[in-house]
ZAMAR-264487 format. One record per residue (C-alpha): residue in three letters; x, y, z. Coordinates in steps of 0.02 Angstrom, whole numbers, padded with zeros to 5 digits, always signed. Example, Ala and Ser with C-alpha at 12.3 -4.5 7.8 and 13.67 -1.06 7.14 Angstrom:
2
Ala+00615-00225+00390Ser+00684-00053+00357
REM end
This chain:
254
Unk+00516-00456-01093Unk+00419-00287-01067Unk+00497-00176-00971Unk+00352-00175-00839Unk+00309-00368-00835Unk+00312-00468-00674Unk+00319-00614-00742Unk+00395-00757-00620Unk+00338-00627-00468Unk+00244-00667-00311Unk+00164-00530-00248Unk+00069-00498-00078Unk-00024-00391-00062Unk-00118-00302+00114Unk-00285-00225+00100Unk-00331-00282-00071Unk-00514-00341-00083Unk-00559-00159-00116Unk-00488+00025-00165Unk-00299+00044-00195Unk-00253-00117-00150Unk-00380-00177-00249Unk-00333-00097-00416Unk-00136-00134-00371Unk-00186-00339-00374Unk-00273-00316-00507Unk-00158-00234-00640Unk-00004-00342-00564Unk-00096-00475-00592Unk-00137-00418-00773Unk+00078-00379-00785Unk+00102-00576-00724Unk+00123-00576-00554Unk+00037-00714-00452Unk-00042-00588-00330Unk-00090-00654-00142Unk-00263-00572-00096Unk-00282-00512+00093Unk-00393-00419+00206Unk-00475-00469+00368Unk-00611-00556+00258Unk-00594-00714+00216Unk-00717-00715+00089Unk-00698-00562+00036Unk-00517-00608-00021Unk-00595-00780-00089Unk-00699-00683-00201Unk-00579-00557-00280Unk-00449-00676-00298Unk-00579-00781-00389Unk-00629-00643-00506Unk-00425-00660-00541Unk-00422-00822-00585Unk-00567-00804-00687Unk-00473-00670-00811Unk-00317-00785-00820Unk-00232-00729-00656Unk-00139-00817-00535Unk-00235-00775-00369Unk-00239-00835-00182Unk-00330-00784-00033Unk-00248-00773+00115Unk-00359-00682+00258Unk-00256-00564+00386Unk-00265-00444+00517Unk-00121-00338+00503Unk-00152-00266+00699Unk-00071-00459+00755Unk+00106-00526+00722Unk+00063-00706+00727Unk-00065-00662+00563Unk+00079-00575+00464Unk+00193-00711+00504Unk+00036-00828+00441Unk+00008-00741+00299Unk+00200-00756+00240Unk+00239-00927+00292Unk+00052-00981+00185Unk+00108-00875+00036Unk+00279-00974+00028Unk+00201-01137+00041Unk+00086-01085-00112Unk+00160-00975-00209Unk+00344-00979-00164Unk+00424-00854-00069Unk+00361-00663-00109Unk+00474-00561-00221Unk+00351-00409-00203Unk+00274-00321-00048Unk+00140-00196-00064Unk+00102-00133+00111Unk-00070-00033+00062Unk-00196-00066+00245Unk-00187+00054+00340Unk-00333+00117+00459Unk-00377+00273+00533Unk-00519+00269+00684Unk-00525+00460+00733Unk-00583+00624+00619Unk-00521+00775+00755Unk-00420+00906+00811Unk-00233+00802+00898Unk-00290+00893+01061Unk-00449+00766+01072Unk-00383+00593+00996Unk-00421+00449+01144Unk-00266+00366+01180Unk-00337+00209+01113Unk-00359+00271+00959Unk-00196+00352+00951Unk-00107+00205+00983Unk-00205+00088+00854Unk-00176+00190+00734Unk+00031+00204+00765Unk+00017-00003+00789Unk-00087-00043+00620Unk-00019+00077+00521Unk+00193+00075+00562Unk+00192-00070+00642Unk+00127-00185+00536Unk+00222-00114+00413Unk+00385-00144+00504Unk+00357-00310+00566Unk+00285-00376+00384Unk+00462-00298+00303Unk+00543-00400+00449Unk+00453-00565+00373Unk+00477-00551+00192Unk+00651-00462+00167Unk+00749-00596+00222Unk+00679-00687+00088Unk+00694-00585-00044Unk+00874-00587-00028Unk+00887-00747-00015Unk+00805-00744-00203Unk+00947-00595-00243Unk+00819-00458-00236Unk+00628-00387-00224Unk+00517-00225-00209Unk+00429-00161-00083Unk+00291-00025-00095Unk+00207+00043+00054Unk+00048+00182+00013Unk+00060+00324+00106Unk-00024+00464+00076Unk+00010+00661+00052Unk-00050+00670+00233Unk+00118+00626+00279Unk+00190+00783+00193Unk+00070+00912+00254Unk-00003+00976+00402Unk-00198+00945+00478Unk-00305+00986+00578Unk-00408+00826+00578Unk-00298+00675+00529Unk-00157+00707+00652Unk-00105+00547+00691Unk-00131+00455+00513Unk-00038+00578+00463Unk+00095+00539+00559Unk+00098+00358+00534Unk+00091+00395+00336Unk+00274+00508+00348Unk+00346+00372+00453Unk+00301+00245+00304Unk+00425+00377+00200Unk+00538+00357+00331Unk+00527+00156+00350Unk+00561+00165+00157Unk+00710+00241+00132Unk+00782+00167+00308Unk+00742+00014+00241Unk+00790+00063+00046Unk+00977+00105+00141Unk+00983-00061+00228Unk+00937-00188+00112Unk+00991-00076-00059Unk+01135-00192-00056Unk+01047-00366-00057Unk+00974-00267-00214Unk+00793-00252-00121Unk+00705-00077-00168Unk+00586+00015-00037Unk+00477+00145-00109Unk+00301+00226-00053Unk+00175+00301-00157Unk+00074+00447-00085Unk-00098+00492-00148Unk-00191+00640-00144Unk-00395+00615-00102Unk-00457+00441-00181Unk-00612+00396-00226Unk-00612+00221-00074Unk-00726+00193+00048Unk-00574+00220+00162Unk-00586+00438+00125Unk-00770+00425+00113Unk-00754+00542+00257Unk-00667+00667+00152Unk-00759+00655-00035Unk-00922+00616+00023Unk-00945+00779+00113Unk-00975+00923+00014Unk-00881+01082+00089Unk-00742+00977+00088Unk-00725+00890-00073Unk-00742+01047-00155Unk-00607+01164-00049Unk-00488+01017-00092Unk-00546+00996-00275Unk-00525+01173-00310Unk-00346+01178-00264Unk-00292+01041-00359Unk-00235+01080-00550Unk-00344+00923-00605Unk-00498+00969-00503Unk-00540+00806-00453Unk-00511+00676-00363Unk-00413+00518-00398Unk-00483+00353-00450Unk-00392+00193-00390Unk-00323+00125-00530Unk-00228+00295-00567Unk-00115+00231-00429Unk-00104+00050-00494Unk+00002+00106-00622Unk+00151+00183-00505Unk+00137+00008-00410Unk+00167-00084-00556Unk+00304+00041-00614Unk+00404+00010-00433Unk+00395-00189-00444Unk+00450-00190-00616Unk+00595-00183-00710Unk+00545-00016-00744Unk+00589+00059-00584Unk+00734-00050-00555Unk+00849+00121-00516Unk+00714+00187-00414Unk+00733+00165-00231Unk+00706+00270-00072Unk+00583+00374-00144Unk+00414+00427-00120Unk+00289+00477-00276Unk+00160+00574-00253Unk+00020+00544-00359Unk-00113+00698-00310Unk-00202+00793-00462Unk-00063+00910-00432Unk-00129+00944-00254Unk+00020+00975-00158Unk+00106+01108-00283Unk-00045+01206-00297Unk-00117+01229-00108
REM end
């Protein structure tokens, strides 16, 4: 068996009909896993899990809102009953409502972004762990971001919620380590998603990032694929606790 095959592997994984999560179901799928597709879409998640299946995938849809407990619990009681029960988690949706200074975030938006984005992360590892040692192991990969590891002036909060993922993980990686479950997070530098459209699509700022990073560019979303696949695998079966950061270099240079 190749070292990075997931054969025999259920995977779910959030945010997935587009970007990172996109490009993660894709190339597990590719490795063997049967992926589960989900976003707040339900045909949005029909079609990519269709394009799957078309290329010789194993693919379900399974719509969810990760802001709503009952939906994760949906989402991993529908996976079990069609796939079997999940021997992979990649926590990858995330949302971020507010482009400021801390000082003027709305409450509201403060809040939302500390429920979506560490919260749903939380509660989904509070679903699917169980299970996974019931099965005598599983990976978990939550996508953070390099936000978490440096200071802003305009993404306070995200930022925030992306070091707490780091934090969940190796919490998490110290807890269930012995049920042989491993909790990692991948952080990348700017991506080319619709999600940092805010951040590549303007000018001034897509090139004062650019220019500090050794690669001068940005990332593309299936550059990050690969360290997904890597974490589930066989591969990375020493490799827990950690977070790799996947930035053109980024956060050495600036």
């Amino acid at each position: 068996m190749s070292l990075f095959s997931l054969e025999g592997k259920v995977a779910i994984i959030t945010g997935s009909t587009k970007g990172i999560g996109l490009a993660i179901a894709t190339r597990m799928a590719e490795h063997g896993a049967k992926v589960v597709i989900s976003s707040r879409n339900q045909d949005a998640c029909d079609e990519v899990a269709s394009a799957i299946r078309e290329k010789g995938g194993v693919a379900v849809a399974i719509a969810c809102n990760i802001n709503y407990k009952e939906q994760l619990q949906e989402l991993v009681s529908k996976t079990e009953q069609q796939l079997g029960k999940a021997s992979v988690l990649v926590c990858n949706a995330a949302l971020n409502p507010y482009f400021g200074p801390s000082q003027d975030i709305p409450d509201q938006a403060f809040d939302k972004v500390m429920h979506a984005n560490i919260g749903s992360v939380h509660r989904l590892c509070q679903q699917v762990l169980p299970g996974m040692a019931e099965m005598g192991g599983g990976a978990v990969i939550i996508v953070s971001s390099i936000g978490g590891l440096k200071g802003t002036d305009a993404l306070g909060a995200y930022a925030i919620s992306k070091a707490a993922d780091m934090q969940i993980a190796r919490n998490l990686a110290v807890e269930w380590g012995p049920k042989n479950i491993r909790v990692n997070c991948i952080a990348p530098g700017l991506v080319k998603t619709d999600f940092a459209k805010a951040l590549w699509e303007n000018p001034e700022i897509y090139e004062a990032t650019v220019s500090k990073y050794p690669l001068r560019r940005i990332g593309e979303p299936d550059e990050i694929a690969g360290a997904a696949v890597f974490l589930a695998s066989a591969a990375g079966s020493f490799t827990t606790g950690q977070t790799i950061v996947i930035d053109g270099g980024g956060t050495i240079a600036s």
